[in-house]
C-alpha positions in Angstrom: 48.4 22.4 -38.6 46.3 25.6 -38.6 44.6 26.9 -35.7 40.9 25.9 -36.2 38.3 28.4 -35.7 36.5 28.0 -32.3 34.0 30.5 -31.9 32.0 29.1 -29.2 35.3 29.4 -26.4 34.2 33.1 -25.7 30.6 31.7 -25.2 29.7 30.6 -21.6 26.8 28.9 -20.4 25.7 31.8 -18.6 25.1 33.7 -21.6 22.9 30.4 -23.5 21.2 30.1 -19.7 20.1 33.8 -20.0 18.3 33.2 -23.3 16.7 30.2 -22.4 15.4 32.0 -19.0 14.3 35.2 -21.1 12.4 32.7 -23.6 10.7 31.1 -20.9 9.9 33.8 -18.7 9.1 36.3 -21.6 11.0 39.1 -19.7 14.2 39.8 -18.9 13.1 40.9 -15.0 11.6 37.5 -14.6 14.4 36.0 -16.1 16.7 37.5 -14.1 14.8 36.7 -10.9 14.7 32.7 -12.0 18.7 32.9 -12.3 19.4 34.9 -9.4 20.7 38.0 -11.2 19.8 42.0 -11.9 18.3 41.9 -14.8 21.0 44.4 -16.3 23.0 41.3 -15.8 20.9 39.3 -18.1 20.4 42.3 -20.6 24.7 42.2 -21.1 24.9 38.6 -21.2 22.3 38.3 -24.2 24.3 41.6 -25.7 27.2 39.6 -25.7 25.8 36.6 -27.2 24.1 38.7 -29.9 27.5 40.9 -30.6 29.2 37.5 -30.6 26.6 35.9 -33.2 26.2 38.8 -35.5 22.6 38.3 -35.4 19.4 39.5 -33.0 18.2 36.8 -30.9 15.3 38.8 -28.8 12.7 41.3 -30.3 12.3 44.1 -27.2 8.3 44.4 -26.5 7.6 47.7 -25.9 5.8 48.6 -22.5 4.7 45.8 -21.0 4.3 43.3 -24.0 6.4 40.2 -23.6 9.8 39.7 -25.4 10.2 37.3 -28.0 12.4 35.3 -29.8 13.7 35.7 -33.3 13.6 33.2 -35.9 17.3 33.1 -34.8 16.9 32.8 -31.2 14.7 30.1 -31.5 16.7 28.1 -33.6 20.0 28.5 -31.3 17.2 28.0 -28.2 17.2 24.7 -30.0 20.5 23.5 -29.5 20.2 25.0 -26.0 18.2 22.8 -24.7 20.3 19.5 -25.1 23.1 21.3 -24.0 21.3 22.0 -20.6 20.2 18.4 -20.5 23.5 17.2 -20.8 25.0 19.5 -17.9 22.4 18.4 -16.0 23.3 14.6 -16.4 26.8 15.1 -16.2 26.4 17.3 -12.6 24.2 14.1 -11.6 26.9 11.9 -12.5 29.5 13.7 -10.7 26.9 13.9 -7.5 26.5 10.2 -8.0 30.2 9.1 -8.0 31.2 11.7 -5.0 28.7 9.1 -2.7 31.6 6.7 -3.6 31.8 3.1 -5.0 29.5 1.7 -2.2 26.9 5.2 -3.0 23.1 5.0 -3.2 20.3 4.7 -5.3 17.0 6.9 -5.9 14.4 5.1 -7.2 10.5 6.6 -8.3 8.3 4.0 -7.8 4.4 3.6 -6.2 3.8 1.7 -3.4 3.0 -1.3 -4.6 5.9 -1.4 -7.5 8.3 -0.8 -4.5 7.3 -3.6 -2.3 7.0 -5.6 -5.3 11.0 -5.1 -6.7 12.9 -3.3 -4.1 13.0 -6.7 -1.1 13.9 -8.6 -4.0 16.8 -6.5 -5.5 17.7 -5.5 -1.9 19.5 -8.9 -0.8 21.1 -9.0 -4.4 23.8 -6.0 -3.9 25.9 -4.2 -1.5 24.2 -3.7 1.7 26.3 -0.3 2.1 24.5 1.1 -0.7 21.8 3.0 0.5 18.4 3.0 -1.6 16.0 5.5 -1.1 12.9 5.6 -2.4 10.3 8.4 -4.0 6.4 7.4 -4.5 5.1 8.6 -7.7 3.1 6.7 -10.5 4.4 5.9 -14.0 4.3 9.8 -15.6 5.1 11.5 -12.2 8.3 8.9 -12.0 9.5 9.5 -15.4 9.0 13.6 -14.7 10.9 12.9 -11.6 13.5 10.7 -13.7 13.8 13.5 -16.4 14.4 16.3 -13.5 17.4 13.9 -12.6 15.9 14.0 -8.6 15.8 10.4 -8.5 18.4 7.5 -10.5 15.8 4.8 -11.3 12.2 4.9 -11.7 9.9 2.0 -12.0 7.0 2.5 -14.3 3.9 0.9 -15.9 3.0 1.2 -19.5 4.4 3.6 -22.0 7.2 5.9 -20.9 7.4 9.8 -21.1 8.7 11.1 -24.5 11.8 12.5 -23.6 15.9 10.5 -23.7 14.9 7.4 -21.5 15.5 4.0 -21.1 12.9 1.3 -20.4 14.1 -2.2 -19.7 10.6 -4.8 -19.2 10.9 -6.7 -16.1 8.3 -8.7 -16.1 4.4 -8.7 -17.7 1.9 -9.4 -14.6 -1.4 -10.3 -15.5 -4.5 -9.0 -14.3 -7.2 -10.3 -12.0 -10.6 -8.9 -10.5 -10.8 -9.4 -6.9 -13.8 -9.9 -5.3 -15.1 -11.5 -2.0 -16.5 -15.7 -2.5 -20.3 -14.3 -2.2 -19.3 -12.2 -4.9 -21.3 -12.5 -8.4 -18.0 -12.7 -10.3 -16.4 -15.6 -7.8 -18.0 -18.4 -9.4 -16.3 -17.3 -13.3 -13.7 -19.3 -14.7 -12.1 -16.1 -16.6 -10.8 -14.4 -17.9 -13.1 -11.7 -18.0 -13.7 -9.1 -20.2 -14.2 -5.3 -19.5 -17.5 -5.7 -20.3 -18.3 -8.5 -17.8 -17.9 -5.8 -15.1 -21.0 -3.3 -16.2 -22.6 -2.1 -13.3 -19.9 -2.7 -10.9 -18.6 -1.2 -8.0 -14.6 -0.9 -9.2 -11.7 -0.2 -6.8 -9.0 0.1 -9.1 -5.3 2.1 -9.3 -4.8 5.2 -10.5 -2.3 3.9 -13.3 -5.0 2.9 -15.9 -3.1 2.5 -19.1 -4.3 -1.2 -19.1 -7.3 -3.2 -19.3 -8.6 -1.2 -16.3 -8.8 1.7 -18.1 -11.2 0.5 -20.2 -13.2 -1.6 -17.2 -13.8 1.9 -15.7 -15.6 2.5 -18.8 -18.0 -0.3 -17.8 -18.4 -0.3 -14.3 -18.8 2.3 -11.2 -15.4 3.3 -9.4 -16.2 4.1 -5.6 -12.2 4.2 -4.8 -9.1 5.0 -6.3 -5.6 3.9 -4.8 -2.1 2.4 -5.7 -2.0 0.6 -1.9 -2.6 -3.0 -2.7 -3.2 -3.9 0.7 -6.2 -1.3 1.0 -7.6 -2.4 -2.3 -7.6 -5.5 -0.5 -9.0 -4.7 2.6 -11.6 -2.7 0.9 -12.9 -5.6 -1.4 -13.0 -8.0 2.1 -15.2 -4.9 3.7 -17.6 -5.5 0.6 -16.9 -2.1 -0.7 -15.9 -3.6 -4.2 -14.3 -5.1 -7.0 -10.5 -4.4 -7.0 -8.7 -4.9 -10.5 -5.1 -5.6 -9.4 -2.1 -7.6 -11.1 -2.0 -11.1 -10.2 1.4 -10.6 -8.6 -0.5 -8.1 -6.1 -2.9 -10.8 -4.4 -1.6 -12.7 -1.8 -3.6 -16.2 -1.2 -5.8 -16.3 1.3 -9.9 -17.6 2.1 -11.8 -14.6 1.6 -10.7 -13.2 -1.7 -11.1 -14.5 -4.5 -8.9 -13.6 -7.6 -10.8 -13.8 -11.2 -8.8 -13.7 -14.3 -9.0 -10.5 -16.2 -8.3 -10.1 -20.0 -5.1 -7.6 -19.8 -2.0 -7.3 -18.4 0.2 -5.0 -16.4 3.7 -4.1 -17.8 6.4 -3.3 -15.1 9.4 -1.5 -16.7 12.9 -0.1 -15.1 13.7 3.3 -17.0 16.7 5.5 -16.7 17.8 8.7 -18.3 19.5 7.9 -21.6 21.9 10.5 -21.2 23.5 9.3 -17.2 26.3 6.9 -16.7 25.0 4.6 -14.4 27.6 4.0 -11.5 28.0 0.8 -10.2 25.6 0.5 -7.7 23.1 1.8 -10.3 24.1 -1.0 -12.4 24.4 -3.5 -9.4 20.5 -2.5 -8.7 19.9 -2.5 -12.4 21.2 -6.2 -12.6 19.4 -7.7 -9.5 16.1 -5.9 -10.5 15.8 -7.5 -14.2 17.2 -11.0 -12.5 14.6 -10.6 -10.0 11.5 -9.9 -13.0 13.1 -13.2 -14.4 12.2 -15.1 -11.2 8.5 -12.9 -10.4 7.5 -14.4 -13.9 7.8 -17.6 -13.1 5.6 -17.8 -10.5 2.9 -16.5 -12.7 1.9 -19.8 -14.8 1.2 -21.5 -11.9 -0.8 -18.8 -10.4 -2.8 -18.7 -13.8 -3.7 -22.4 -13.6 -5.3 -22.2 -10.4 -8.6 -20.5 -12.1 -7.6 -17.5 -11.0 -8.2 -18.2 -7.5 -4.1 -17.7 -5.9 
């Protein structure tokens, strides 16, 4: 057999992270500041890769106009990118299974998502595994997700664009909140975003749902993903909270009105990680876990409204 032609073995990812940092940056001093070099380092390592290719990758700005890339730079920036994506995963991975078998898990959840999944999942796998939670909401998780600073993230709605993994756990439904002497107590449901016009809205700061377009309608006076504040606030006679169904505890002075929209909870992972086995164990326990959360909705739904 014939030795095949393998061009790319002189090329090191030093050189492909020099252009990417030059394209970004728009100067090879910054660039060379971002990857810890002299920026005669970076000037020979895209040399090389130039002389190597047979082609210019960067036009020089003269003075103090920024470099930029050639029609050939950017297409090779192209295949960069997935490249450094993939290093990225792959140094996760290798992060991930020097923990061990027993290892840990980094979830990106809010507040109330967390209290929601995580006591559920917790009893469900090895209690050596430790699972540490990050708050952020929905687009902040997935950006967290994407950096690869956390393993897990759990999310509302639509995900980022980007190579992820969403797995539904469960749909929650939504309610309005309100205390008995409330105008809205006495409705059957479910209501619609226009039924709230004119009211004082506490609502969450992930609005991809029905709230989003209640805030249209009524007056928000407080934003926060901390159920048990939106509950508080609503018994103080602050508000109206919009909330998922699963978020309202029963009790006598709330009241918990139907709402026309739901709330999608989703597990996402990057696409292009090999989840260990505690990642999977987690993964498991969480979607059996949904499975069980939505059952106890129908009967929450027949009581009016009112958990």
């Amino acid at each position: 057999m014939g030795r095949v032609n393998q061009p790319w073995l002189e090329v090191e990812f030093r050189h492909l992270a020099a252009l990417a940092a030059i394209a970004e940056e728009g100067s090879f001093r910054a660039a060379a500041a971002r990857l810890g070099y002299v920026q005669s380092a970076v000037s020979q390592q895209l040399a090389f890769l130039e002389r190597r290719l047979g082609v210019r990758l960067v036009d020089r700005g003269r003075g103090s106009a920024p470099v930029q890339l050639t029609a050939a730079g950017a297409l090779l920036l192209g295949h960069v990118e997935p490249i450094q994506r993939a290093l990225a995963a792959a140094w996760a991975d290798m992060r991930a299974l020097r923990a061990g078998r027993a290892g840990s898990v980094r979830i990106a959840a809010s507040a109330s998502a967390e209290a929601l999944v995580v006591p559920a999942v917790m009893p469900r796998i090895d209690p050596r595994v430790e699972v540490t939670v990050t708050h952020a909401v929905d687009d902040a998780a997935c950006a967290t997700l994407l950096e690869h600073a956390v393993d897990l993230a759990l999310t509302s709605g639509p995900v980022l664009e980007g190579p992820l993994v969403a797995h539904r756990l469960l749909t929650d439904p939504l309610v309005v909140v309100v205390r008995p002497d409330h105008p809205l107590a006495a409705c059957a449901g479910p209501l619609r975003p226009t039924d709230l016009d004119g009211s004082r809205l506490i609502v969450r700061r992930t609005a991809r749902d029905a709230t989003s377009t209640a805030i249209v309608h009524g007056h928000v006076v407080h934003v926060t993903d901390d159920d048990a504040t939106a509950r508080a606030l609503v018994v103080s006679g602050v508000g109206a909270a919009i909330l998922p169904s699963l978020a309202v505890e029963p009790r006598d002075d709330v009241v918990a009105v139907p709402l026309a929209g739901e709330r999608v909870l989703s597990l996402v992972w990057h696409a292009e990680r090999t989840l260990t086995p505690p990642l999977e164990a987690f993964r498991d326990a969480a979607i059996a876990a949904g499975r069980e959360l939505q059952r106890r909705l129908p009967s929450m739904e027949q009581t009016g409204g009112s958990p």
